[in-house]
Backbone as CSV, one residue per row, in Angstrom:
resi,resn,N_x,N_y,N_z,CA_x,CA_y,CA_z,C_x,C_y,C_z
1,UNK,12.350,4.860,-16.473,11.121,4.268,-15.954,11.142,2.769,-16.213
2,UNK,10.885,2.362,-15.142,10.825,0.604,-15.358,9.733,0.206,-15.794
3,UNK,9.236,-1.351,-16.004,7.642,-1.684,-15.985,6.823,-1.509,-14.784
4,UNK,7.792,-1.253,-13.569,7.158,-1.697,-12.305,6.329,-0.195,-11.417
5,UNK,5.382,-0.785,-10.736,4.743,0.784,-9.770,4.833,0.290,-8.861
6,UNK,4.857,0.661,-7.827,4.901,0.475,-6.125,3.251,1.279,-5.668
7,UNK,2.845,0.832,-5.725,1.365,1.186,-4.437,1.377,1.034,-3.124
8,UNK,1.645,2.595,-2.469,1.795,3.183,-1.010,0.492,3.266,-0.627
9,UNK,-0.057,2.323,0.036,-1.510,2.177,0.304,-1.896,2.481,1.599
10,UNK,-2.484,3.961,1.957,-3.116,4.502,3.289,-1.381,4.953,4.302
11,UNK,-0.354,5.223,3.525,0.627,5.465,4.681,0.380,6.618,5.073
12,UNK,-0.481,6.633,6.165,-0.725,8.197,6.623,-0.846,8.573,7.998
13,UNK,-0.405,9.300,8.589,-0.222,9.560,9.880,-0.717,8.961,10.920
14,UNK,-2.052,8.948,10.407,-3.054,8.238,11.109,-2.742,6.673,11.667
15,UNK,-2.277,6.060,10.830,-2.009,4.693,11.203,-0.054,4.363,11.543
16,UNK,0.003,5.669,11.572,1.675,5.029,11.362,2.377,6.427,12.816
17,UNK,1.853,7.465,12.988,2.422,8.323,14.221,1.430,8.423,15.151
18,UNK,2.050,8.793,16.776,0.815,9.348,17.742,-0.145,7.795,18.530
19,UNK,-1.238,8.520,19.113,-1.921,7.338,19.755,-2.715,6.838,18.827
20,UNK,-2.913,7.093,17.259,-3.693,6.096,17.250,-3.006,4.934,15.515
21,UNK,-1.706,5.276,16.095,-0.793,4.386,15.131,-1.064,3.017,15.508
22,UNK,-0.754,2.174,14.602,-0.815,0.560,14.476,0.299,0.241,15.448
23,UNK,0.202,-0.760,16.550,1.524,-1.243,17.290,2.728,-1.848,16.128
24,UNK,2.478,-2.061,15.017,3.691,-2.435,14.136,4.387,-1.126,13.548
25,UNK,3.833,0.061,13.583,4.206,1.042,13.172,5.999,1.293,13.645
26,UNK,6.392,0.677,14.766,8.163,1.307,14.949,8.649,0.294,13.949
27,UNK,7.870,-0.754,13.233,8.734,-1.455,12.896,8.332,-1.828,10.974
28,UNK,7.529,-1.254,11.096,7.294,-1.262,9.334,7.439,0.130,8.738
29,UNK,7.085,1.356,9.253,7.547,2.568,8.953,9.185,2.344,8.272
30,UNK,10.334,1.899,9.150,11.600,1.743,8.269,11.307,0.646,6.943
31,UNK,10.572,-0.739,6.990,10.554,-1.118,6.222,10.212,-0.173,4.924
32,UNK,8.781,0.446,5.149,8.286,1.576,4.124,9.217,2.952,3.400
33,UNK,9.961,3.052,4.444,10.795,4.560,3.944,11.565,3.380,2.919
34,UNK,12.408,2.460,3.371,13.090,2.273,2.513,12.920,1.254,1.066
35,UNK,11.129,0.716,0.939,10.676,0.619,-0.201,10.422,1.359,-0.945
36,UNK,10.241,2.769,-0.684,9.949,3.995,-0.868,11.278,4.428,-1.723
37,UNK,12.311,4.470,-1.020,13.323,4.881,-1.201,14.498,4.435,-2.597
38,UNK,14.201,2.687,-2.379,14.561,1.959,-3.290,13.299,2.057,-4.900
39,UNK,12.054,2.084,-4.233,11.587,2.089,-5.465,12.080,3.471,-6.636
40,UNK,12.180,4.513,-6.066,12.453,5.838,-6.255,13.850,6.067,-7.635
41,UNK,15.136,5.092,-6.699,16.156,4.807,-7.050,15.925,3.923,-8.350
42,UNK,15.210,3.023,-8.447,14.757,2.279,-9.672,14.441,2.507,-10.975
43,UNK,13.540,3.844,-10.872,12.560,4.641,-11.591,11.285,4.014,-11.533
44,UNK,10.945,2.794,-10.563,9.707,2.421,-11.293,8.479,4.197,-10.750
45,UNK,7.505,3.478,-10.845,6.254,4.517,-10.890,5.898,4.134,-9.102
46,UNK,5.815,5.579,-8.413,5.324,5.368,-7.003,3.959,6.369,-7.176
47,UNK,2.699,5.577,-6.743,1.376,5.952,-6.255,1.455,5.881,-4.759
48,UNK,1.029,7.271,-4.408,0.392,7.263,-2.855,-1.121,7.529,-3.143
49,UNK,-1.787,6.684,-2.249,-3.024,6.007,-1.890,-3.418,6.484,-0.694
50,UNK,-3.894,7.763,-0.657,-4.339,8.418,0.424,-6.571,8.189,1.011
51,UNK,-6.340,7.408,2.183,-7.403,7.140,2.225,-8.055,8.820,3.117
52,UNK,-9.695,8.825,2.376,-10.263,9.542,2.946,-11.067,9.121,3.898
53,UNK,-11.250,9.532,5.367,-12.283,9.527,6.211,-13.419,9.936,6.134
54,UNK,-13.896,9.844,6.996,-15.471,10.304,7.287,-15.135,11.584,8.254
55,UNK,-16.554,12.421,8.731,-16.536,12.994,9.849,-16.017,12.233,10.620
56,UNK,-14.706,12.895,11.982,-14.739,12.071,12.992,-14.189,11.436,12.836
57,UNK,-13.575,10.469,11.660,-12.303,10.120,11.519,-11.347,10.456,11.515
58,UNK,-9.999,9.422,11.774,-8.839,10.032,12.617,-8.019,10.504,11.094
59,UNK,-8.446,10.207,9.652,-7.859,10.328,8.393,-8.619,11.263,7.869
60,UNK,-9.500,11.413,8.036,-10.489,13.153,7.573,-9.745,13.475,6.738
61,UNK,-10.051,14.241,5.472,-8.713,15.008,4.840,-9.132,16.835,5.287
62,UNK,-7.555,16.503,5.394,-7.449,18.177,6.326,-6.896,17.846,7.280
63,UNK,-7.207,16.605,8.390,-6.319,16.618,9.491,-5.050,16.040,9.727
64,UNK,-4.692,16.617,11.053,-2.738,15.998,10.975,-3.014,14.314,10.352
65,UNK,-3.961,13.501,10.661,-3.903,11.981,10.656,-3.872,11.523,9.074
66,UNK,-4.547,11.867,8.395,-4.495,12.281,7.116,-3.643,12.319,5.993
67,UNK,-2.943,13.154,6.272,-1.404,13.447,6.104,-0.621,12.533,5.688
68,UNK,0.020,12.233,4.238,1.100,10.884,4.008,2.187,11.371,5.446
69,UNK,3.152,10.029,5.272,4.005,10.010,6.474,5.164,10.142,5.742
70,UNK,5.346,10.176,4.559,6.527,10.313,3.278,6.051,11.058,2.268
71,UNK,6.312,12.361,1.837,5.911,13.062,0.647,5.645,12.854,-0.469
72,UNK,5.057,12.733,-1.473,5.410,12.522,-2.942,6.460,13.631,-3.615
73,UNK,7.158,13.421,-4.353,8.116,13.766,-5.129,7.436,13.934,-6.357
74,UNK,7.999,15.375,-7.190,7.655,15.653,-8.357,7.946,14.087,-9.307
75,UNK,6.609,14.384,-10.178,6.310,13.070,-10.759,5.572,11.983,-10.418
76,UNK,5.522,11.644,-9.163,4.982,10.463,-8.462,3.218,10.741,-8.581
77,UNK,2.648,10.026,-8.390,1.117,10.055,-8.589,0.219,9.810,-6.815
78,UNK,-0.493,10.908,-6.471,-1.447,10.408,-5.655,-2.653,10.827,-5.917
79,UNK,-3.203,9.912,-5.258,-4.383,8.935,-5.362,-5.159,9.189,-3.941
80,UNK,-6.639,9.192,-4.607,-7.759,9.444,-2.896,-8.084,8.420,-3.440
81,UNK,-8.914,8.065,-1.794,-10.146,6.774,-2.075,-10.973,6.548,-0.932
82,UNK,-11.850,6.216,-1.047,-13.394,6.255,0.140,-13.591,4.846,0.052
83,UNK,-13.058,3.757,0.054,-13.465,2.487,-0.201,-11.929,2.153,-0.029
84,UNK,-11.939,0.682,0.783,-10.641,-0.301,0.592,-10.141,-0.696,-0.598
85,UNK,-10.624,-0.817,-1.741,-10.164,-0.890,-2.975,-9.555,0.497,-3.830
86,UNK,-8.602,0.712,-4.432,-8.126,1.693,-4.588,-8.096,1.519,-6.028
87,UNK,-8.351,0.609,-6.772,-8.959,0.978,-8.398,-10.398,0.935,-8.216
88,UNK,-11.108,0.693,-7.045,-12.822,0.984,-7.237,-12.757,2.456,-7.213
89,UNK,-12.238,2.894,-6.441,-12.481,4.463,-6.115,-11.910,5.070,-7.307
90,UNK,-10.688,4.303,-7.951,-10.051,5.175,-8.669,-10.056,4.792,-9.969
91,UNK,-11.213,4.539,-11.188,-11.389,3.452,-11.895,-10.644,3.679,-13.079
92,UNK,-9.675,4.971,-13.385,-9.070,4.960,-14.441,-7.342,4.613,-14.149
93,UNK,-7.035,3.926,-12.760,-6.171,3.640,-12.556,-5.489,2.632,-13.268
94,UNK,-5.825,1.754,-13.525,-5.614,0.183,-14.103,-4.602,0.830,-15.186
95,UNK,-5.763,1.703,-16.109,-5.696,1.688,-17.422,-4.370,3.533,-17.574
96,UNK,-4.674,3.823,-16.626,-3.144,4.958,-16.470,-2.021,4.238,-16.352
97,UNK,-1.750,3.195,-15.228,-0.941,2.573,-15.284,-0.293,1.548,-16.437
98,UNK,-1.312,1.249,-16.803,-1.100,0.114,-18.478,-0.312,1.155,-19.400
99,UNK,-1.025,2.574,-19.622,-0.764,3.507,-20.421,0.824,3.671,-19.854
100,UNK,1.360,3.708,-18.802,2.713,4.107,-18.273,3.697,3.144,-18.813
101,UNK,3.102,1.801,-19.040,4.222,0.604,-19.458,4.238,-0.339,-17.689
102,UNK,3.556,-0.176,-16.962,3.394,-1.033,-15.922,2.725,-2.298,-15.813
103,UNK,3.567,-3.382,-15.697,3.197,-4.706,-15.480,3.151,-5.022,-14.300
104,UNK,3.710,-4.539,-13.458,4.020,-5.340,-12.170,3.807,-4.137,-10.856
105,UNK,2.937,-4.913,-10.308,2.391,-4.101,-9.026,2.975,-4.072,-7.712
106,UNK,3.929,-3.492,-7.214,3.934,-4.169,-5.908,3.806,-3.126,-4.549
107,UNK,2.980,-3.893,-3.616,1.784,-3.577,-3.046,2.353,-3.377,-1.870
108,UNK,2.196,-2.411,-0.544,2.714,-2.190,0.340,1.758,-0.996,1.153
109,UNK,1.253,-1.035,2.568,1.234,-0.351,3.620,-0.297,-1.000,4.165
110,UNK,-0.981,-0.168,4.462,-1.903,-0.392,5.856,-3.416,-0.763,4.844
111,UNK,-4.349,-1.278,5.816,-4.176,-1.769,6.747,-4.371,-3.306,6.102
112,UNK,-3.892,-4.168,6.147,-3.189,-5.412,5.603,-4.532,-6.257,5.202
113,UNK,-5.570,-6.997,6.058,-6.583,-7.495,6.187,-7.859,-6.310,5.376
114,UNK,-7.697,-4.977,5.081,-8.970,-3.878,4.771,-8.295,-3.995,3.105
115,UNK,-7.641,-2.276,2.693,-7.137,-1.922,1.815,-6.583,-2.084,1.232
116,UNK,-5.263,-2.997,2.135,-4.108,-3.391,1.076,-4.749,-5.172,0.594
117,UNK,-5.815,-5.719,1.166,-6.233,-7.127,0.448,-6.831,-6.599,-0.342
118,UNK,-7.870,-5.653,-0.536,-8.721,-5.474,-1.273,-8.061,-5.140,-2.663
119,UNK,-7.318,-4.203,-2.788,-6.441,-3.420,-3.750,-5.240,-4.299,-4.158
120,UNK,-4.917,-5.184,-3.574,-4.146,-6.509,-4.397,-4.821,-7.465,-4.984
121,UNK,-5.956,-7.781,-4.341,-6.669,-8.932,-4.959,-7.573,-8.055,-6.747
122,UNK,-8.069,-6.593,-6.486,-7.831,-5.851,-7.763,-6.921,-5.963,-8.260
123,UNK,-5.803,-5.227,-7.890,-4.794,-5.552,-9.162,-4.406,-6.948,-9.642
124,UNK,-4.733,-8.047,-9.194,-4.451,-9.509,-10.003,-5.763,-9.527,-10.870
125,UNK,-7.135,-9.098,-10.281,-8.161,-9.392,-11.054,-7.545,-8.354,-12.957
126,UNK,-7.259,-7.440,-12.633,-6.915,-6.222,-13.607,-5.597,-6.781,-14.552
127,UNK,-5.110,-7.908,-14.045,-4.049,-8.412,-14.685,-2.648,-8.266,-14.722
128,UNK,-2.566,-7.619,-13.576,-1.267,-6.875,-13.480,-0.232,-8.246,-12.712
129,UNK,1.054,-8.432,-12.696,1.151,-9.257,-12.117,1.738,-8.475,-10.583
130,UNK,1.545,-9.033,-9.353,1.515,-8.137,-8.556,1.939,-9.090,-7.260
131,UNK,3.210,-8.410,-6.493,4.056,-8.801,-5.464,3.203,-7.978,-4.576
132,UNK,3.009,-8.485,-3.309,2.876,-8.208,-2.167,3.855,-8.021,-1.297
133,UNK,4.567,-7.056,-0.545,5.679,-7.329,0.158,5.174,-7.569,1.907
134,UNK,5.448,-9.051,2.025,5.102,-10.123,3.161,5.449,-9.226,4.397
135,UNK,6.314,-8.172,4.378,6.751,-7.403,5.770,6.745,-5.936,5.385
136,UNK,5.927,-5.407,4.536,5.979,-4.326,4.069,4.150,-3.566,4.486
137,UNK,3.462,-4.378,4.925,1.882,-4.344,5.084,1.807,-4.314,6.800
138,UNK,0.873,-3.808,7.366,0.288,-4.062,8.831,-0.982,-3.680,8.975
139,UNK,-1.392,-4.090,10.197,-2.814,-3.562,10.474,-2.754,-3.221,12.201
140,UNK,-3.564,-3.462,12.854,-4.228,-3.517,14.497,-4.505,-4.978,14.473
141,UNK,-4.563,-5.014,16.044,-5.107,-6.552,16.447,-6.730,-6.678,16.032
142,UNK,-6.998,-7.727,16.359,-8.599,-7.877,16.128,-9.076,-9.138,17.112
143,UNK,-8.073,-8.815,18.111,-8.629,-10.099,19.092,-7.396,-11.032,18.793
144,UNK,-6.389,-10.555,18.386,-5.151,-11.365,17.683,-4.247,-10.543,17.084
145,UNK,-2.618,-10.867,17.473,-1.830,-9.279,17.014,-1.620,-9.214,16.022
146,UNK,-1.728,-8.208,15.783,-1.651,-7.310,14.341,-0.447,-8.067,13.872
147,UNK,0.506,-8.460,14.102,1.487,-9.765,12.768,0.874,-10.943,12.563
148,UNK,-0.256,-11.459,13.232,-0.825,-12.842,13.101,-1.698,-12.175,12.505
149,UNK,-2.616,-11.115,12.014,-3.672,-10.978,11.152,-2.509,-10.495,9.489
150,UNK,-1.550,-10.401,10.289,-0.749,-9.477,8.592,-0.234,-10.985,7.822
151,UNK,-0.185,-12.336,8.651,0.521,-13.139,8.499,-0.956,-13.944,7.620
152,UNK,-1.464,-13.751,7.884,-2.935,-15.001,7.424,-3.185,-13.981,6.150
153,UNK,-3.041,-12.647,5.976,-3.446,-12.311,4.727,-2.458,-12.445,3.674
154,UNK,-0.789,-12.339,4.130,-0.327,-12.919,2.993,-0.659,-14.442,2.499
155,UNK,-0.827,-15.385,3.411,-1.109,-16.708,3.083,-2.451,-16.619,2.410
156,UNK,-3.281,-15.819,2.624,-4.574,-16.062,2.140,-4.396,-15.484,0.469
157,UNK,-3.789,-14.311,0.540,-3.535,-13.812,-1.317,-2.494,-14.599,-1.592
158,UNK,-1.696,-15.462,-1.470,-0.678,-16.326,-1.727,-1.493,-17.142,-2.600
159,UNK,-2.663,-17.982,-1.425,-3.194,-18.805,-2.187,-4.516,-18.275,-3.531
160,UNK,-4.511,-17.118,-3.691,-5.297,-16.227,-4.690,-4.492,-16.225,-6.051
161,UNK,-3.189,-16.315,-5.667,-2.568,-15.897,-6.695,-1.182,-15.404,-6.778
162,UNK,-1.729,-14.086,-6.128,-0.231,-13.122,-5.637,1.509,-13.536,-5.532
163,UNK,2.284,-12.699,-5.370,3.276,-13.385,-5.216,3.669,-12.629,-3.903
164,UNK,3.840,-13.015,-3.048,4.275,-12.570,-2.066,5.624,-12.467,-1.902
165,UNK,6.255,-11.422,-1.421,7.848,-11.329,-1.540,8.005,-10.691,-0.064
166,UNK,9.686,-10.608,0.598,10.162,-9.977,1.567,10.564,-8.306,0.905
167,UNK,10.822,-7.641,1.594,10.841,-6.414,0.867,12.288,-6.249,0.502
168,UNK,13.108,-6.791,0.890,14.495,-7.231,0.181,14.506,-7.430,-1.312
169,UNK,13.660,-8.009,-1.552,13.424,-8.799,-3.025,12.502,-8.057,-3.804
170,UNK,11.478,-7.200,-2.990,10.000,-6.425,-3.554,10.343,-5.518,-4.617
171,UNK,11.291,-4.843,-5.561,11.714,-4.483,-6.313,12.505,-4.881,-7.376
172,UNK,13.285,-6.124,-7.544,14.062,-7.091,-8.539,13.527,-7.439,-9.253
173,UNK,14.021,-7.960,-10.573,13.280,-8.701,-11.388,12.858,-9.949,-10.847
């Protein structure tokens, strides 16, 4: 086990297969398997961050959308949450992770501008020191494509604090 955890934030069907996937989805899904993959190989600590819906949402738990898009593996930790912040929902997280020997956070999946800002800008408040991986996050357009909204939120937690990394690097010392 390393110091490090990887936080798989909302990778779930919903935003990543089918019609109502993110248009970055053909192209961050490989990024994800293989942060996934490498973190695994490391030993650090992998959390999946499974968001819950509402009625009528396309993430409901129970439905196909729902659903991680990569399994957890014996050992690995998941995590619900009803809120974009994923230590609000989950408030003994911080301090599980501290308990594990984890210093270093690094932060990865949907939706870039909602959950994954919210839940990075927590983990710096919580003290953790915490990489963002710059091509490892996406969202939807908003009147602007979904890489120009993924692109202004790394610059925006850049200037918060964060360290923003390529996912090449998102696991190294």
């Amino acid at each position: 086990m390393t110091d490090t955890a990887l936080l798989f934030i909302d990778v779930q069907r919903n935003m990543l297969v089918g019609d109502t996937a993110s248009p970055v989805a053909g192209t961050l899904t490989p990024v994800l398997r293989s942060l996934l993959d490498r973190a695994r190989a490391s030993g650090a600590a992998v959390v999946h961050v499974l968001n819950d819906g509402g009625p009528g949402d396309p993430d409901r738990p129970g439905t196909d959308g729902w659903q991680p898009v990569f399994e957890a593996e014996p050992g690995e930790t998941v995590v619900r949450k009803t809120e974009n912040d994923t230590f609000a929902s989950n408030p003994e997280l911080a301090e599980r992770l501290r308990a594990d020997g984890v210093e270093t956070v690094v932060i990865a999946g949907l939706q870039s501008e909602y959950c994954v800002k919210a839940t990075t800008l927590s983990a710096l408040a919580a003290g953790f020191d915490v990489r963002l991986v710059g091509d490892g996050h996406g969202t939807y357009p908003d009147g602007r494509p979904a890489e120009e909204v993924a692109a202004e939120t790394n610059e925006e937690l850049s200037r918060s604090g964060v360290t923003v990394v390529p996912s090449a690097e998102a696991l190294t010392g």
